[in-house]
PDB file of N, CA, C and O in Angstrom:
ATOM      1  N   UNK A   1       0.850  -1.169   0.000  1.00  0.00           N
ATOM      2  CA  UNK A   1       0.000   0.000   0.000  1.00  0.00           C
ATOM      3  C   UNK A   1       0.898   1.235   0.000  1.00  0.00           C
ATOM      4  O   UNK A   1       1.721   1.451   0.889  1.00  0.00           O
ATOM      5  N   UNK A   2       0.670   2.110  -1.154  1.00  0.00           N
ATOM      6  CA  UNK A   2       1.908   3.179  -0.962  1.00  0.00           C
ATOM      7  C   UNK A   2       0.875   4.325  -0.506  1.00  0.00           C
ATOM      8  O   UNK A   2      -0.285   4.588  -0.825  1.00  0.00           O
ATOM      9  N   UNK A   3       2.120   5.078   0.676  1.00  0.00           N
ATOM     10  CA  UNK A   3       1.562   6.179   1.196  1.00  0.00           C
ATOM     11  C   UNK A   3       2.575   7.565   1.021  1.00  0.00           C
ATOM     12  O   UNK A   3       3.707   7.776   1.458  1.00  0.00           O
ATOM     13  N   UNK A   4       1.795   8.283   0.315  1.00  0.00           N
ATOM     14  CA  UNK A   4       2.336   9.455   0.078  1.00  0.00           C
ATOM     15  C   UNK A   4       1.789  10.852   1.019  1.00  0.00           C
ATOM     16  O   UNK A   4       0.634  11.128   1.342  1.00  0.00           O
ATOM     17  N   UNK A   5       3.404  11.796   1.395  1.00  0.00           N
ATOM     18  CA  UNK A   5       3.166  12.575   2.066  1.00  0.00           C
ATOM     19  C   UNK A   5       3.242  13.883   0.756  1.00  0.00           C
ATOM     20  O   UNK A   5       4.154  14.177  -0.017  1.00  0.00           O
ATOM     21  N   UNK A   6       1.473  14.614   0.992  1.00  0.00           N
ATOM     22  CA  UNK A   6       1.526  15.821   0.265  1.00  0.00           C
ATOM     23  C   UNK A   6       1.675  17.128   1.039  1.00  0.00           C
ATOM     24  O   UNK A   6       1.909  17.216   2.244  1.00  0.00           O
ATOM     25  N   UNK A   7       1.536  17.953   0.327  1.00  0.00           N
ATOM     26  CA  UNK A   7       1.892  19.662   0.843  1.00  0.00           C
ATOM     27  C   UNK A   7       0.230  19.881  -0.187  1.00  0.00           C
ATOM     28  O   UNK A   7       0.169  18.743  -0.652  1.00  0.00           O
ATOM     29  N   UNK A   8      -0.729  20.444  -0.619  1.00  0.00           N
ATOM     30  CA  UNK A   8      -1.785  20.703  -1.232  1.00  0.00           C
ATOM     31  C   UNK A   8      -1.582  22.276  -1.064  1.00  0.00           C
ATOM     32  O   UNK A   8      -1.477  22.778   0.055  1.00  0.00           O
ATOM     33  N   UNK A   9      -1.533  23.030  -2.249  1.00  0.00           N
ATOM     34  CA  UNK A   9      -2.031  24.787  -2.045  1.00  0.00           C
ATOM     35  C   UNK A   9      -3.596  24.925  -2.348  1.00  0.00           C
ATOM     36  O   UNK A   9      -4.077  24.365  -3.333  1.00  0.00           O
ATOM     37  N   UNK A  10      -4.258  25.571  -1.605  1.00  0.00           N
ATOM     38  CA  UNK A  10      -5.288  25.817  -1.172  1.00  0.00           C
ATOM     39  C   UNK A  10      -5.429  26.753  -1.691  1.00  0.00           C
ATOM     40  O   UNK A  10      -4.398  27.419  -1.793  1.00  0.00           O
ATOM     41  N   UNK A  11      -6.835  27.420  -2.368  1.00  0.00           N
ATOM     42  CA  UNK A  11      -6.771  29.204  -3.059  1.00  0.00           C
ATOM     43  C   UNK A  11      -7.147  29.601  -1.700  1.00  0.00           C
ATOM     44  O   UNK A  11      -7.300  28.956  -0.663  1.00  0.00           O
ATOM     45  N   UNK A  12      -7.284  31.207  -2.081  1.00  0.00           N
ATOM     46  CA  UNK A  12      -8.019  32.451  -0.966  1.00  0.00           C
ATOM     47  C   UNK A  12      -9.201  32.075  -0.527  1.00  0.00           C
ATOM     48  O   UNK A  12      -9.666  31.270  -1.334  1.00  0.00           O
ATOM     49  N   UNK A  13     -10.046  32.296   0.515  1.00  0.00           N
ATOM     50  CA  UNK A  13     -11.261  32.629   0.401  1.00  0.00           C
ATOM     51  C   UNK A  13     -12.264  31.573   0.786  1.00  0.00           C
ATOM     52  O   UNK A  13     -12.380  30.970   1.853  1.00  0.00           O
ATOM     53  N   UNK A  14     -13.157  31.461  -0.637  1.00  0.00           N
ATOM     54  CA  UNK A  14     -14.398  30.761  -0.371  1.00  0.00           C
ATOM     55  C   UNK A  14     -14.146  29.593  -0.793  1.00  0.00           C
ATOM     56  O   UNK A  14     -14.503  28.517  -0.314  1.00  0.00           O
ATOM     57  N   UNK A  15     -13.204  29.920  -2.168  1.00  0.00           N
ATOM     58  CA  UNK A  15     -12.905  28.480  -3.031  1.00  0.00           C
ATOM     59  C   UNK A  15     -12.001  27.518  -2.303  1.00  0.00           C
ATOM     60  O   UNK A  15     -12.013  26.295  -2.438  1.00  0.00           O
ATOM     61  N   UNK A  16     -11.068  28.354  -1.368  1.00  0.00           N
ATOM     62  CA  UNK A  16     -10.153  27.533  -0.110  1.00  0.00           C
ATOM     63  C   UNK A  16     -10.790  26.728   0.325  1.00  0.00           C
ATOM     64  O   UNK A  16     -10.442  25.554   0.202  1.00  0.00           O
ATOM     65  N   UNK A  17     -11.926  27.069   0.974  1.00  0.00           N
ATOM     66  CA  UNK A  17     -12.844  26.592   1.953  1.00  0.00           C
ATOM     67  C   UNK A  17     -13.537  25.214   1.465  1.00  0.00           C
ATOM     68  O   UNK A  17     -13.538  24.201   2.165  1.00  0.00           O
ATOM     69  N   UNK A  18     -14.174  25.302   0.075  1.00  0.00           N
ATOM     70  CA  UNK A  18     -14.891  24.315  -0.863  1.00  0.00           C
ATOM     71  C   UNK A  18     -13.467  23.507  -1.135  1.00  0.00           C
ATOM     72  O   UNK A  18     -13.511  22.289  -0.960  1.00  0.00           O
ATOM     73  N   UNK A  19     -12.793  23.822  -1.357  1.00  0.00           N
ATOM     74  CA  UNK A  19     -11.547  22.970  -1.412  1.00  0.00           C
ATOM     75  C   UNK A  19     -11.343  21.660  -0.409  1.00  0.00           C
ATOM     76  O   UNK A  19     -11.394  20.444  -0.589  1.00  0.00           O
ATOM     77  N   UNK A  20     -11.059  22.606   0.859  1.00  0.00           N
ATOM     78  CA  UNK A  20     -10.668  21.993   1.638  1.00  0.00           C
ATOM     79  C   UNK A  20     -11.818  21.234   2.442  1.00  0.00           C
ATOM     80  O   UNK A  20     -11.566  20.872   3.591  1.00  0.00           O
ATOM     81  N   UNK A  21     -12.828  21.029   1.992  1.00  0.00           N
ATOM     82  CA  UNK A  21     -14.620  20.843   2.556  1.00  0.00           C
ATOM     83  C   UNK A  21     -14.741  19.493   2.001  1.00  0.00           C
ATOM     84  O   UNK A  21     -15.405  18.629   2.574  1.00  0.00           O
ATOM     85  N   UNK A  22     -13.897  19.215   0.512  1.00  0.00           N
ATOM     86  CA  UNK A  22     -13.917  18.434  -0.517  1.00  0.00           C
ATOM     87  C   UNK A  22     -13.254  17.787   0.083  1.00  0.00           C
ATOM     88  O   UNK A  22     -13.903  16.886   0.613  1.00  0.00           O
ATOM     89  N   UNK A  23     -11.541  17.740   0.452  1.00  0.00           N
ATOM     90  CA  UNK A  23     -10.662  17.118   1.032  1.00  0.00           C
ATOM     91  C   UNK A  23     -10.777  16.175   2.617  1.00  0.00           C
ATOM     92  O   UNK A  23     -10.324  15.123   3.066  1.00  0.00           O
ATOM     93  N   UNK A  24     -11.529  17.112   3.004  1.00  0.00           N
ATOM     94  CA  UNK A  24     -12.271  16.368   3.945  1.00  0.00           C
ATOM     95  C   UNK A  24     -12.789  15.149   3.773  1.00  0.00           C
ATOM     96  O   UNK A  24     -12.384  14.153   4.372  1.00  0.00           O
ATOM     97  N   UNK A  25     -13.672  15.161   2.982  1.00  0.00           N
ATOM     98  CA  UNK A  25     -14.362  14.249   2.579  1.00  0.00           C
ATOM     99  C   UNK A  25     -14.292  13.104   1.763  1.00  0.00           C
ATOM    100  O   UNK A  25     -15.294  12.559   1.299  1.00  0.00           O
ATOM    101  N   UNK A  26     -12.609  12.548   1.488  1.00  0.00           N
ATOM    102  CA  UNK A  26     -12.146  11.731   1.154  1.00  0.00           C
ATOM    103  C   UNK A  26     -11.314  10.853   1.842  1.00  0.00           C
ATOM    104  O   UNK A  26     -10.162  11.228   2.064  1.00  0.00           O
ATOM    105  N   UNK A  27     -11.764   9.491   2.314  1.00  0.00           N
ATOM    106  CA  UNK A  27     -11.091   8.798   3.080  1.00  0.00           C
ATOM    107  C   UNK A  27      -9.442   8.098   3.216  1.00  0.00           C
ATOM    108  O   UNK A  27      -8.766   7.602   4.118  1.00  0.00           O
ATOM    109  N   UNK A  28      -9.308   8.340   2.018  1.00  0.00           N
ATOM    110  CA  UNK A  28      -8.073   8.061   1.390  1.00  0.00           C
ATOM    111  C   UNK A  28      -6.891   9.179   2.393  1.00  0.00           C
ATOM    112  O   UNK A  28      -5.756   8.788   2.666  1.00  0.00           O
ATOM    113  N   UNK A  29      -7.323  10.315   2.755  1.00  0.00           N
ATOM    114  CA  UNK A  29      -6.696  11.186   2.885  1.00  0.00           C
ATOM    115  C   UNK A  29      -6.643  11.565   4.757  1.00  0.00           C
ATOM    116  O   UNK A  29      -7.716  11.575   5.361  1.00  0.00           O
ATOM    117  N   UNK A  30      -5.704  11.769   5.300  1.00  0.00           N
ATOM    118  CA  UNK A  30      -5.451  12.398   6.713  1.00  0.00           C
ATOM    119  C   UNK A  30      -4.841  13.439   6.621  1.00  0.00           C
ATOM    120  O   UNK A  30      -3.640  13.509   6.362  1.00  0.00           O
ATOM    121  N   UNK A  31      -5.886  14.766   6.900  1.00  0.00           N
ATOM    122  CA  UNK A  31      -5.288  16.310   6.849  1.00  0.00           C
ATOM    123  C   UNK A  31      -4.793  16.270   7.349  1.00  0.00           C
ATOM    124  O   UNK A  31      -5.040  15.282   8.040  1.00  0.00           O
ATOM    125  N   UNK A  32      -3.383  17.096   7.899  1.00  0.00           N
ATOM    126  CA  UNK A  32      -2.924  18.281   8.868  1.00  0.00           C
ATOM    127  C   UNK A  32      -3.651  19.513   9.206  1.00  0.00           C
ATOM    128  O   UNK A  32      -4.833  19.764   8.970  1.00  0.00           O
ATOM    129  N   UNK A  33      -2.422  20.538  10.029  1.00  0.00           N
ATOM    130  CA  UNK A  33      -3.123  21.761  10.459  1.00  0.00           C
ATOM    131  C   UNK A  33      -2.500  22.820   9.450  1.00  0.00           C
ATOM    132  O   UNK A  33      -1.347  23.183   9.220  1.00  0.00           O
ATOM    133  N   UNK A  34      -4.182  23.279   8.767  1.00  0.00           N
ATOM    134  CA  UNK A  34      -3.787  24.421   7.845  1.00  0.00           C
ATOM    135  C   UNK A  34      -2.963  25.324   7.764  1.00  0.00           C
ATOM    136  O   UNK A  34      -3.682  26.319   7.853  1.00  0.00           O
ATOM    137  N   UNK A  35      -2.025  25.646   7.665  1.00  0.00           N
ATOM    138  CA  UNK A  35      -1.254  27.135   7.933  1.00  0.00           C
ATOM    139  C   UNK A  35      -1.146  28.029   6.259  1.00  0.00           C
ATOM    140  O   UNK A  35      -0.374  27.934   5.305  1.00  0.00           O
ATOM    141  N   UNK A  36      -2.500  28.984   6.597  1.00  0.00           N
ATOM    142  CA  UNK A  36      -2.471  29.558   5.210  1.00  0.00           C
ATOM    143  C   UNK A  36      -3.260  28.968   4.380  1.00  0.00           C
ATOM    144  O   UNK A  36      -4.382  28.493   4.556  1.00  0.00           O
ATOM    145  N   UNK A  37      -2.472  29.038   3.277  1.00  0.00           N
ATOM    146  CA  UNK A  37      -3.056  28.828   2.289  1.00  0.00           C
ATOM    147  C   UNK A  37      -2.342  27.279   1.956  1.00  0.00           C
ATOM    148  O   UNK A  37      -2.899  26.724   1.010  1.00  0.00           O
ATOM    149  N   UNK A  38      -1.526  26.714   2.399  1.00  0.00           N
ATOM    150  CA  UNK A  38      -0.804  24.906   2.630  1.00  0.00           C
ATOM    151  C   UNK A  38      -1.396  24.386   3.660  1.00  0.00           C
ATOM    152  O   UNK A  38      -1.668  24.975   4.706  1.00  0.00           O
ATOM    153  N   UNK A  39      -1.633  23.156   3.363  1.00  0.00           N
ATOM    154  CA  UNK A  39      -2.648  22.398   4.007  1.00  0.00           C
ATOM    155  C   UNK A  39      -1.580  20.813   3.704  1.00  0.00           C
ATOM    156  O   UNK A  39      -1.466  20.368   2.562  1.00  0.00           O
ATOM    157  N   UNK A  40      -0.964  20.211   4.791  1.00  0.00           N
ATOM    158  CA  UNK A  40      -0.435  18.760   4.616  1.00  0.00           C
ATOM    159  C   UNK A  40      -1.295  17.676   4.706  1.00  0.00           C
ATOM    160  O   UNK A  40      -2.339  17.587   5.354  1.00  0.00           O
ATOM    161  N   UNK A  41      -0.635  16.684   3.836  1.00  0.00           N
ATOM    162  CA  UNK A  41      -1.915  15.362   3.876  1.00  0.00           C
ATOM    163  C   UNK A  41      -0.856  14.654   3.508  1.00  0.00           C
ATOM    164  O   UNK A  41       0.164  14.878   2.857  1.00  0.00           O
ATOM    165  N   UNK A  42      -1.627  13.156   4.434  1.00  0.00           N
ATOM    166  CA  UNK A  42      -0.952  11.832   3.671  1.00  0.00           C
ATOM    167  C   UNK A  42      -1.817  10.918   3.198  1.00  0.00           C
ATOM    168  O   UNK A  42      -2.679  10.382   3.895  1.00  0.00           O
ATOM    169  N   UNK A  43      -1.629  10.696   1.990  1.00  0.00           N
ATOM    170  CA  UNK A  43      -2.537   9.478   1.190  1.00  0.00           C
ATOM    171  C   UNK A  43      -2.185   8.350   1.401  1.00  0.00           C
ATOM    172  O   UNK A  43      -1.007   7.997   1.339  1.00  0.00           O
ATOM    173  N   UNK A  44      -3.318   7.460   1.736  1.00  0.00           N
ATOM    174  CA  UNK A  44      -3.246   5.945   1.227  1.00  0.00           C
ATOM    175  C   UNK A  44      -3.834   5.648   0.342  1.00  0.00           C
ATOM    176  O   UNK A  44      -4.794   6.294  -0.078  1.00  0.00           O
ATOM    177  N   UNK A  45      -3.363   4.500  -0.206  1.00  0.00           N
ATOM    178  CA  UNK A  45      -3.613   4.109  -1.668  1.00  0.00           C
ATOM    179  C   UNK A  45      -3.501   2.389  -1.473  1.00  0.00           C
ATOM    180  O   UNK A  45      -2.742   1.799  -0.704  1.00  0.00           O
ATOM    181  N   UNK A  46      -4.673   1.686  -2.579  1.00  0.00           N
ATOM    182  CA  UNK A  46      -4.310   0.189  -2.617  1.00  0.00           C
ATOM    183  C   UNK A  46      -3.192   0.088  -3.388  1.00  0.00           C
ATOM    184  O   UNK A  46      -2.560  -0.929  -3.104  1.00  0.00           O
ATOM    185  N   UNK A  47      -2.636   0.828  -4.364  1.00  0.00           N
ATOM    186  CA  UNK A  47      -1.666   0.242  -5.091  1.00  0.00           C
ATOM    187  C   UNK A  47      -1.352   1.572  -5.801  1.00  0.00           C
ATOM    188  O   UNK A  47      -1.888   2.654  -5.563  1.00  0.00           O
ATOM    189  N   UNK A  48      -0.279   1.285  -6.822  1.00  0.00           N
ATOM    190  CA  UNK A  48       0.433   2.281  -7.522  1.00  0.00           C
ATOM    191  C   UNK A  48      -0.605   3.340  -8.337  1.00  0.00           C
ATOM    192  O   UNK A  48      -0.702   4.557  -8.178  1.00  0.00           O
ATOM    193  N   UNK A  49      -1.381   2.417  -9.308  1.00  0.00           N
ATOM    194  CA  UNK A  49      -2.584   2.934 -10.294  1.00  0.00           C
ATOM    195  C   UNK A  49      -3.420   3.881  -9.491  1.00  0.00           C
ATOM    196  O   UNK A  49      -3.744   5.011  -9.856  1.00  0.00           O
ATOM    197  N   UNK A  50      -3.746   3.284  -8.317  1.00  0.00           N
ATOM    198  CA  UNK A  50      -4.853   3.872  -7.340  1.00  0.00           C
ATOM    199  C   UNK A  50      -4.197   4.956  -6.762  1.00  0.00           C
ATOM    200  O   UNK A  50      -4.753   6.043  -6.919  1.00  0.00           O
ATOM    201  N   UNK A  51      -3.044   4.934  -6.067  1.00  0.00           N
ATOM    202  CA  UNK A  51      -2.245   6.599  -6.082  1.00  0.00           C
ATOM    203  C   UNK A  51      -2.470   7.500  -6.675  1.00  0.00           C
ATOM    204  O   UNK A  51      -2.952   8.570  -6.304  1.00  0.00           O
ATOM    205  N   UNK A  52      -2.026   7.049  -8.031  1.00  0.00           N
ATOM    206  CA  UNK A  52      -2.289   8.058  -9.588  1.00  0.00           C
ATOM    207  C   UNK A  52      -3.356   8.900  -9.461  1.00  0.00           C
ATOM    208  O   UNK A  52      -3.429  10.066  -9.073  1.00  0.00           O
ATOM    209  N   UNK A  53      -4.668   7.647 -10.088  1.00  0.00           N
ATOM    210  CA  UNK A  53      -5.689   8.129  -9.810  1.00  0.00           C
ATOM    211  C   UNK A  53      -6.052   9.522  -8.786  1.00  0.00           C
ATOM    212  O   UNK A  53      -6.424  10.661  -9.066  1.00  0.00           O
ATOM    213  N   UNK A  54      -5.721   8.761  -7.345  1.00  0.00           N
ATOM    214  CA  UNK A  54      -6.038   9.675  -6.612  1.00  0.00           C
ATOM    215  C   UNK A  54      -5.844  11.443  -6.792  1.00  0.00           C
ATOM    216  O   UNK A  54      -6.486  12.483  -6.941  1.00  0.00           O
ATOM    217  N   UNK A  55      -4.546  10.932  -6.663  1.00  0.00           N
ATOM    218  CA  UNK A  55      -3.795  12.646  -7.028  1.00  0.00           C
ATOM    219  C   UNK A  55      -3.861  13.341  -8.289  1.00  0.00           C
ATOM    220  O   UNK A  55      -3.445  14.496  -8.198  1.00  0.00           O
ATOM    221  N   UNK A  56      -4.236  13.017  -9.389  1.00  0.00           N
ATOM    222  CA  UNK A  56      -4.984  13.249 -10.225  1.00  0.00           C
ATOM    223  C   UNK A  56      -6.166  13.828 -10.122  1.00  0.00           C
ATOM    224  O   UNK A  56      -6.232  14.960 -10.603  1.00  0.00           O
ATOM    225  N   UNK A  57      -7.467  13.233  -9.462  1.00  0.00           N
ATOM    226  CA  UNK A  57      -8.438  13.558  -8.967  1.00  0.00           C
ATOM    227  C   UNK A  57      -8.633  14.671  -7.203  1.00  0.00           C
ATOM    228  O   UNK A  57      -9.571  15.200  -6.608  1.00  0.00           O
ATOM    229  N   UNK A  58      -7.678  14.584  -7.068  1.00  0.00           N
ATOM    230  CA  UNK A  58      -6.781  16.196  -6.402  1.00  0.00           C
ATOM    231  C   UNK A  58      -6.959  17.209  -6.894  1.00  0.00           C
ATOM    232  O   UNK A  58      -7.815  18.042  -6.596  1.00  0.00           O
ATOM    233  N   UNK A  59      -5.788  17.274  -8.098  1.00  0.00           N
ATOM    234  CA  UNK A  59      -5.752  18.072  -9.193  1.00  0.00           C
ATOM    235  C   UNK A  59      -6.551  18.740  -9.261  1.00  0.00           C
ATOM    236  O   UNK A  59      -6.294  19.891  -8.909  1.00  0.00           O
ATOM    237  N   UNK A  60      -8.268  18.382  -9.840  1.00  0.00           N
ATOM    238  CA  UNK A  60      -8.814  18.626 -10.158  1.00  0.00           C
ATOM    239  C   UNK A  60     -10.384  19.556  -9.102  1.00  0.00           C
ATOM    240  O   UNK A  60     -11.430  20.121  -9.420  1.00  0.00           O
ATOM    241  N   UNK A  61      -9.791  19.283  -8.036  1.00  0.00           N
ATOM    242  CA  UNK A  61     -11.029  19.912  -7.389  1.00  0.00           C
ATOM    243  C   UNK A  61     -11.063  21.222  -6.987  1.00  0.00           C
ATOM    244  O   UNK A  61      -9.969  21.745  -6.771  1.00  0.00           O
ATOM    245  N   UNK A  62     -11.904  21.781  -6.857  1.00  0.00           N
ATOM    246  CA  UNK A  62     -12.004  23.154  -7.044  1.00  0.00           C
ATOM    247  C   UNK A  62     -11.707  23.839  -5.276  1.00  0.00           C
ATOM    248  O   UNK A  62     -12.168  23.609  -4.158  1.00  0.00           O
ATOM    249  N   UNK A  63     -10.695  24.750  -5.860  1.00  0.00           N
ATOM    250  CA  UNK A  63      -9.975  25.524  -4.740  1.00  0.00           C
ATOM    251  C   UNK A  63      -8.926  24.912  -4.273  1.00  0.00           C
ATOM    252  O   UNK A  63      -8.539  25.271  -3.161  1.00  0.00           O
ATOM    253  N   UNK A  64      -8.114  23.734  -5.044  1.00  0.00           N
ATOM    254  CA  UNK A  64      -6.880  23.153  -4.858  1.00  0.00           C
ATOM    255  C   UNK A  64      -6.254  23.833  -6.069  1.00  0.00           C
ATOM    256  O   UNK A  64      -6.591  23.571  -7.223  1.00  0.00           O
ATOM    257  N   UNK A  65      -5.340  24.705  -5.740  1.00  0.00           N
ATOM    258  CA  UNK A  65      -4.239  24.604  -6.730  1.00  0.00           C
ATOM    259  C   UNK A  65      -3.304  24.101  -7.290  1.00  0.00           C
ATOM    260  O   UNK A  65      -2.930  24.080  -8.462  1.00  0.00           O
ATOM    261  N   UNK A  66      -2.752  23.479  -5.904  1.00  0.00           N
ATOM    262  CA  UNK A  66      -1.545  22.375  -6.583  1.00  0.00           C
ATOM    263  C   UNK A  66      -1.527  21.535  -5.329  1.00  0.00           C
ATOM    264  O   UNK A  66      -1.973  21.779  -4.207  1.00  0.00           O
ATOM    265  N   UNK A  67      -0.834  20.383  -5.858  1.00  0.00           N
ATOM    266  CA  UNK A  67      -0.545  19.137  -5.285  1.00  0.00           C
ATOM    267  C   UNK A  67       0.972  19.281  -5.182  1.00  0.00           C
ATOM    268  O   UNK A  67       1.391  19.796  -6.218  1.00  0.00           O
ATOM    269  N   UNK A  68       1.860  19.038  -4.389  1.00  0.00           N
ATOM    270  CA  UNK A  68       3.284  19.018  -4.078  1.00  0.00           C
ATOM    271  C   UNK A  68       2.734  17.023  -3.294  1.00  0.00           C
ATOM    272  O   UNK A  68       1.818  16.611  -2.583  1.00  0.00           O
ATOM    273  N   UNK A  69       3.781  16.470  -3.898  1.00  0.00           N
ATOM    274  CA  UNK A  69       4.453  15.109  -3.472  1.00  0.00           C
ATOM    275  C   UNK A  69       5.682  15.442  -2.982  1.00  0.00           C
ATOM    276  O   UNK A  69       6.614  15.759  -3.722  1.00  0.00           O
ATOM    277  N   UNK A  70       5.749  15.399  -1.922  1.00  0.00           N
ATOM    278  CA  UNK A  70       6.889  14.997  -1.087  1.00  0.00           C
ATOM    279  C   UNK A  70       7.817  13.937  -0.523  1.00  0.00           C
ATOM    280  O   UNK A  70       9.038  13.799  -0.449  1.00  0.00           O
ATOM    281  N   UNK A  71       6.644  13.179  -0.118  1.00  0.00           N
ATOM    282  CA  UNK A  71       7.341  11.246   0.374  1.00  0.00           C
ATOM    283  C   UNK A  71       6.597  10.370  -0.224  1.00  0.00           C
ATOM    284  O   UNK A  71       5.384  10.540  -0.339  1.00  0.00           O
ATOM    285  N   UNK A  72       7.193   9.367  -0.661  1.00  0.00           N
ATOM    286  CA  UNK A  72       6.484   7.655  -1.131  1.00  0.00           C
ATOM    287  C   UNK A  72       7.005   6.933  -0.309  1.00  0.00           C
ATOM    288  O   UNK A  72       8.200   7.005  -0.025  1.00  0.00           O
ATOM    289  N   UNK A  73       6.129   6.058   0.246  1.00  0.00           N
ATOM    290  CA  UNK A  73       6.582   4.466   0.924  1.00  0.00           C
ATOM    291  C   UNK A  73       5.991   3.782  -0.150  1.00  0.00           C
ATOM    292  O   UNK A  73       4.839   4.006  -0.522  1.00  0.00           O
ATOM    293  N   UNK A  74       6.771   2.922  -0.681  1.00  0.00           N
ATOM    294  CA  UNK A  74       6.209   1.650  -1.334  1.00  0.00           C
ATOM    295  C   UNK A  74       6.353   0.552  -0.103  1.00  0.00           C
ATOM    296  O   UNK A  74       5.287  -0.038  -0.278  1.00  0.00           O
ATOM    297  N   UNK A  75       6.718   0.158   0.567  1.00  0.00           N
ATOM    298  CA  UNK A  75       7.115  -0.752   1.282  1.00  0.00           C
ATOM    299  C   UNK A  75       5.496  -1.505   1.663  1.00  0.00           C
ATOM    300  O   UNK A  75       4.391  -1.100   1.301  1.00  0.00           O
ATOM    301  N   UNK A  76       5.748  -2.419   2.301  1.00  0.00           N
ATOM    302  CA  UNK A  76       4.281  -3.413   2.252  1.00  0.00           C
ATOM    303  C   UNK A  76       3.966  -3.767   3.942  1.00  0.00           C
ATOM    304  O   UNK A  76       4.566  -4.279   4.887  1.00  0.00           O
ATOM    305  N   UNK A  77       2.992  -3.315   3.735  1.00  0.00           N
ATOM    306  CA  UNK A  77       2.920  -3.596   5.839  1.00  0.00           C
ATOM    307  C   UNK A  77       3.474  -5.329   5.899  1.00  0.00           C
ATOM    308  O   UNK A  77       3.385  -6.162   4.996  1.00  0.00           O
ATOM    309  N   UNK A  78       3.986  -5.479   7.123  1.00  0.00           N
ATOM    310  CA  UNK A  78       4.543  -6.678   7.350  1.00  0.00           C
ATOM    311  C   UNK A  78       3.091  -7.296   8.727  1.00  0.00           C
ATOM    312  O   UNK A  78       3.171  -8.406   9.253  1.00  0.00           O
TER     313      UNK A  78
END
């Protein structure tokens, strides 16, 4: 199961907010504490494809600007 540590930029405002309202609401994901407009998260994922996916579908939600990848574990729970 690879788990990646993100950094997410967040816009200003309202769209921040719907952003981060969205992010919430995906289980895949364990926020941190906002500072600003960066918001940290670490993803789990079943597998490599399903990572992708995920952060991909990041990308795309409204009041996320960017996705920063920082750490991968590939390693496999023992």
């Amino acid at each position: 199961m690879p788990v990646s540590g993100l950094i997410l930029r967040l816009s200003e405002g309202p769209a921040g907010a719907a952003g981060l309202a969205a992010l919430q609401s995906c289980p895949e994901l364990t926020l941190g504490e906002r500072a600003g407009c960066w918001l940290p998260a670490a993803l789990s994922a079943r597998d490599v494809a399903h990572s992708r996916e995920l952060h991909d579908r990041l990308t795309t939600l409204p009041g996320v600007e960017f996705v920063d990848v920082v750490y991968v574990n590939f390693e496999e729970e023992s």
